[in-house]
N, C-alpha and C positions, 0 to 999 in steps of 0.2 A: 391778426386782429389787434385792433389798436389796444392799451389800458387805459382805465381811468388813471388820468393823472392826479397826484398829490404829492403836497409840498409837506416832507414831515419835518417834525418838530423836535430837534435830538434829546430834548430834557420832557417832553411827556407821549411823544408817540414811539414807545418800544416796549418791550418784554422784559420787564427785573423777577421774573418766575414763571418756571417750569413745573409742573407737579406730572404724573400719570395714575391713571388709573387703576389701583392694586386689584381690579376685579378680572376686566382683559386684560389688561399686559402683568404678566405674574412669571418670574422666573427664580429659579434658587441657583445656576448657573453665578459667580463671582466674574467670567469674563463678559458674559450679556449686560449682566448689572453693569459694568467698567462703560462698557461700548454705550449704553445708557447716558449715563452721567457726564461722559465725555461730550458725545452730542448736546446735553442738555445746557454744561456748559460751553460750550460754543455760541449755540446761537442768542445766550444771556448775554457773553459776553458783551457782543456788538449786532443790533439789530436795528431794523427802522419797522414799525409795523404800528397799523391802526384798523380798526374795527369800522367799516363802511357802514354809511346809511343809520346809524347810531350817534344819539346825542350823547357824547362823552371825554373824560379828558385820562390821560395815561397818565404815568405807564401803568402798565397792565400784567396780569398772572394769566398764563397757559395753561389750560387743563386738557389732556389728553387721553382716549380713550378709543377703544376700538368695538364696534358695535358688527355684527357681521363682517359685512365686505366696506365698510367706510369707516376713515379716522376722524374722531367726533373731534375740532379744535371749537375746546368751550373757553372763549374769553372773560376775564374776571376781575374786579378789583381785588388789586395785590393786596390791600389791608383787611379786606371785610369778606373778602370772595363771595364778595354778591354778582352773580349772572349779568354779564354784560350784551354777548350775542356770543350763538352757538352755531358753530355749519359743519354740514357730513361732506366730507369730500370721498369720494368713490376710488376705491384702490385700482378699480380695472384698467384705468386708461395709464397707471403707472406699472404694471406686472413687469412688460417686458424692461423699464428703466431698470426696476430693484431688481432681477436678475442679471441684469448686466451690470448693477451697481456692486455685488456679491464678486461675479465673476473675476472683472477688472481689479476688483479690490486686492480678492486674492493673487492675480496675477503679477501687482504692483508688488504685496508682499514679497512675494518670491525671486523678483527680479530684483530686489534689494538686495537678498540674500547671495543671488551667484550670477546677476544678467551683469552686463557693461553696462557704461553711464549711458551709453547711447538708447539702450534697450528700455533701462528707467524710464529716460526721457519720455520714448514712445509710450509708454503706458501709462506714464502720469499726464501724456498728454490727451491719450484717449478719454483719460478718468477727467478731465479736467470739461473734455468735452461734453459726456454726460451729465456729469452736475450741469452744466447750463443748461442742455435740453431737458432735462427734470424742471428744474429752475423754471425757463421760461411756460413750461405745460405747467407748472405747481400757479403760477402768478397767474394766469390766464384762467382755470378752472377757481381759483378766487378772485376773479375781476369784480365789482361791485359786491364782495362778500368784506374780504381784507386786503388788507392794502401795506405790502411789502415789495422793498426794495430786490433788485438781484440775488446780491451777497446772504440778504436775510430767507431766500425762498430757497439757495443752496442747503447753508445750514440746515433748514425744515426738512428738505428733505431726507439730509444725512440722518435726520431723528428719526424719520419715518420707516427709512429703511433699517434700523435698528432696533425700531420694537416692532415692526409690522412680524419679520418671521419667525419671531421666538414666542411671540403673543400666545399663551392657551387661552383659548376664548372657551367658555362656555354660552352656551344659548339659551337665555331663560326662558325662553318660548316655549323651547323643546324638552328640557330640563327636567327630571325628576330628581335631583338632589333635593336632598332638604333646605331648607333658605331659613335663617335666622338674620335678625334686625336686631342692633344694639341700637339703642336711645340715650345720651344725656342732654346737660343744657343747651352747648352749644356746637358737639360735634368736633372738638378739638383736642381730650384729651381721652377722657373715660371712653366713652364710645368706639371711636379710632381704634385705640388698645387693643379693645376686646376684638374687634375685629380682626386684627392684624395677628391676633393669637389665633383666633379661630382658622383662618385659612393657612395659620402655620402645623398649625398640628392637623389638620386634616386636609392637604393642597389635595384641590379638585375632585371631594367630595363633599363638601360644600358650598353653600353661597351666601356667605355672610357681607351685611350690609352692616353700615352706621349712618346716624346722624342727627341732628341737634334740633331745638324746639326753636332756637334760635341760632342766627349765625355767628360765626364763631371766626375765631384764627389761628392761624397753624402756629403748634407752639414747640419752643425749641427744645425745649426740652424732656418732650416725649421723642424727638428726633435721637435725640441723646442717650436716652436709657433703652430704647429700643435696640438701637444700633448694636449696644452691649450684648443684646442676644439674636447678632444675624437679622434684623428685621429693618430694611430701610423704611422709615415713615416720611420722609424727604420729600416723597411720591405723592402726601394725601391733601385732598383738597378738603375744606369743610363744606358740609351739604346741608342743608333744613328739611323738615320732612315734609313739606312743599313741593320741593325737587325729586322726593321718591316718585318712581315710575311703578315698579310692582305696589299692591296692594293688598297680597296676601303674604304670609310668610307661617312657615311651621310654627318657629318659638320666635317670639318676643321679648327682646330682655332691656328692662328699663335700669338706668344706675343715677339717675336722680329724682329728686320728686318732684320736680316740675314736670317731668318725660313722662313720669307716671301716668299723670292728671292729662298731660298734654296726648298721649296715645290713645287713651280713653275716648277721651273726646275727636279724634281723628276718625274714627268706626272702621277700623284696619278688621280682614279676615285675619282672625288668631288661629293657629292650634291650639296655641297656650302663650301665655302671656303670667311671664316673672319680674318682679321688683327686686331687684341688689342692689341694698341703701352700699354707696362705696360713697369714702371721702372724695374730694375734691381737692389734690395735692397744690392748685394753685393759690389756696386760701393759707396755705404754710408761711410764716414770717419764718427769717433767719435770713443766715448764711450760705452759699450757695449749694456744699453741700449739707445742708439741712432740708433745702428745699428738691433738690436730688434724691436726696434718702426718700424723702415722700412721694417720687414719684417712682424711684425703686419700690418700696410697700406695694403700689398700684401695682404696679404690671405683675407682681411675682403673685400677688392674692387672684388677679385678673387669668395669671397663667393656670391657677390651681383648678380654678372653679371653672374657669370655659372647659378646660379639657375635660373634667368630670362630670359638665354638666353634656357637653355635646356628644362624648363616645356613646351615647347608648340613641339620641336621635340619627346621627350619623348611620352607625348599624342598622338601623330601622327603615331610614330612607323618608322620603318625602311624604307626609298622609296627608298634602294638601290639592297636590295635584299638580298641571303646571301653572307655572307663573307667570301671567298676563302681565304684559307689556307692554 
C-alpha cells in the first residue's frame, strides 16, 4: 500500500522529547530503565516525524503510554505540553516482530561473545531485516495518523519493543486498588512529586494520579532531586485536569490553593478530599543551590506525609469501587 507522502521539515518536523508514562510502563529494574533511555535517546537524537491531518508547527514532545493491548503515542508541544493529537496503535499485528525482535537480539549478543565474524554478520543481518519489516508495518498502521521517515519508524520501534514487555499495566476498569489524585497549579512540581513518591513506596498497590489546574512544564529540577533517591521523573509529562479520564478517586490531595478551589468546583467523586498548603520551591530567589535546597525540603516533607498518609488507605483498599474509564 502506497503512503502518504510528505516533505519534512529538519528544523520543525521531529521529536526534541520523549517522556512515558510512569502509570503503564513502571519498572524499578536499572537495566530496563538503561534499555529505556537508550531507545529514547536514539530516536531524539535524529528523527523526521509530524502529526497528520492537524494544523501545527514542530517540533514536538512524545508522550507514551500503554493502555491495554495499544501503545497510546500522544503528541505534544515540547514547551507547554498542550495536546496536539493522540492515536492507539494495536500491539497485535506486532507480537510475532517483538518476539523475534527479543530473540535475534539475544542471539546477536551471544554471537558477539564466541560466534565468528561471519556468524555476527548473519545475525545482524537478520536483525537488520526485521527492523525494516517492523519499520515498514509501524509507518503503514500510521499512514494518515503520522508521518515518519524509515530510520525514525525503526527507532519507534526499538522503543516500543522495550517498554512493551516490562510494562506492569494495571487496569482501572478492573482495578480495586485504591486511586489517589494529587492536584497543584500547574502539574510540574508539587503534584508530580507526590505522585512519584506514592507509587514508590507502595509499587502496584496503588494508583496514583497528578495534575495541574493549569498547564504547566516539566521542570529540571525536580528531574534532579528526584533522581537523588532512585526515582526518574525524566518520564513525566504535565497533564490538566481536563485531561483526567477517571472521575472518581478514594483520596484527594490538593497542595495549593488554587487546586483547592479548582477541585471543588470540578464535582469529582471524593472519598475524601485533603488540602497540604506545601511551598512552591520555584518561587525561591538564590543561587542554585539554594533553590535545590528548596526543592530537597519538598520532596523529603512530600516523602514523610505521602507514606503516613497512604499506609493505612492502602491496607484498607479501594471503598470507591471501580474506576470508570
Amino acid at each position: 500500500m502506497a503512503l502518504t507522502p510528505h516533505v519534512f521539515d529538519a528544523k520543525t518536523d521531529r521529536v526534541i522529547a520523549v517522556t512515558l508514562d510512569p502509570n503503564t510502563i513502571t519498572s524499578i529494574d536499572p537495566d530496563e530503565v538503561h534499555e529505556w533511555r537508550i531507545a529514547i535517546y536514539d530516536l531524539v537524537e535524529t528523527n523526521q516525524f509530524h502529526p497528520a491531518r492537524v494544523t501545527s508547527h514542530g517540533p514536538y514532545a512524545l508522550h507514551v503510554s500503554i493502555v491495554a493491548n495499544y501503545i497510546v503515542l500522544d503528541v505534544r508541544n515540547p514547551d507547554t505540553y498542550e495536546p496536539i493529537a493522540a492515536h492507539y496503535l494495536s500491539l497485535t499485528p506486532f507480537r510475532r516482530l517483538i518476539r523475534d525482535y527479543f530473540r535475534i537480539r539475544d542471539s546477536y549478543y551471544e554471537a558477539i561473545k564466541n560466534a565468528s565474524t561471519y556468524q555476527i554478520e548473519t545475525v545482524d543481518m537478520a536483525r537488520r531485516g526485521l527492523h525494516n519489516d517492523a519499520a515498514e508495518l509501524l509507518r503503514t498502521r500510521l499512514d494518515n495518523k503520522l508521518e515518519i521517515d524509515l530510520n525514525t519508524a525503526r527507532r519507534l520501534f526499538t522503543l516500543i519493543c522495550a517498554v512493551q514487555p516490562y510494562a506492569r499495566r494495571i487496569d482501572e476498569r478492573e482495578s480495586t486498588l485504591p486511586t489517589v489524585l494529587f492536584v497543584c497549579s500547574m502539574n510540574s512540581v508539587r503534584s508530580p512529586i507526590a505522585a512519584a513518591l506514592a507509587r514508590k513506596f507502595f509499587p502496584g498497590r496503588v494508583i496514583a494520579r497528578s495534575a495541574g489546574v493549569r498547564s504547566g512544564k516539566a521542570d529540571g529540577f525536580v528531574h534532579e532531586v528526584m533522581e537523588e533517591i532512585g526515582v526518574d521523573m525524566s518520564v513525566h509529562t504535565p497533564h490538566t485536569m481536563d485531561e483526567l479520564v477517571a472521575n472518581r478517586f478514594d483520596l484527594v490531595v490538593t497542595l495549593s490553593a488554587d487546586a483547592d478551589e479548582a477541585v471543588k468546583r470540578r464535582g469529582l467523586e471524593m472519598g475524601a478530599i485533603e488540602h497540604w498548603p506545601t511551598p512552591d520551591p520555584t518561587t525561591v530567589e538564590g543561587n542554585r543551590e539554594a533553590v535545590l535546597s528548596a526543592y530537597r525540603t519538598l520532596r523529603d516533607t512530600l516523602q514523610k506525609r505521602v507514606r503516613e498518609r497512604l499506609e493505612p488507605l492502602v491496607a484498607a483498599g479501594s471503598q470507591t469501587g471501580r474506576v470508570p474509564v
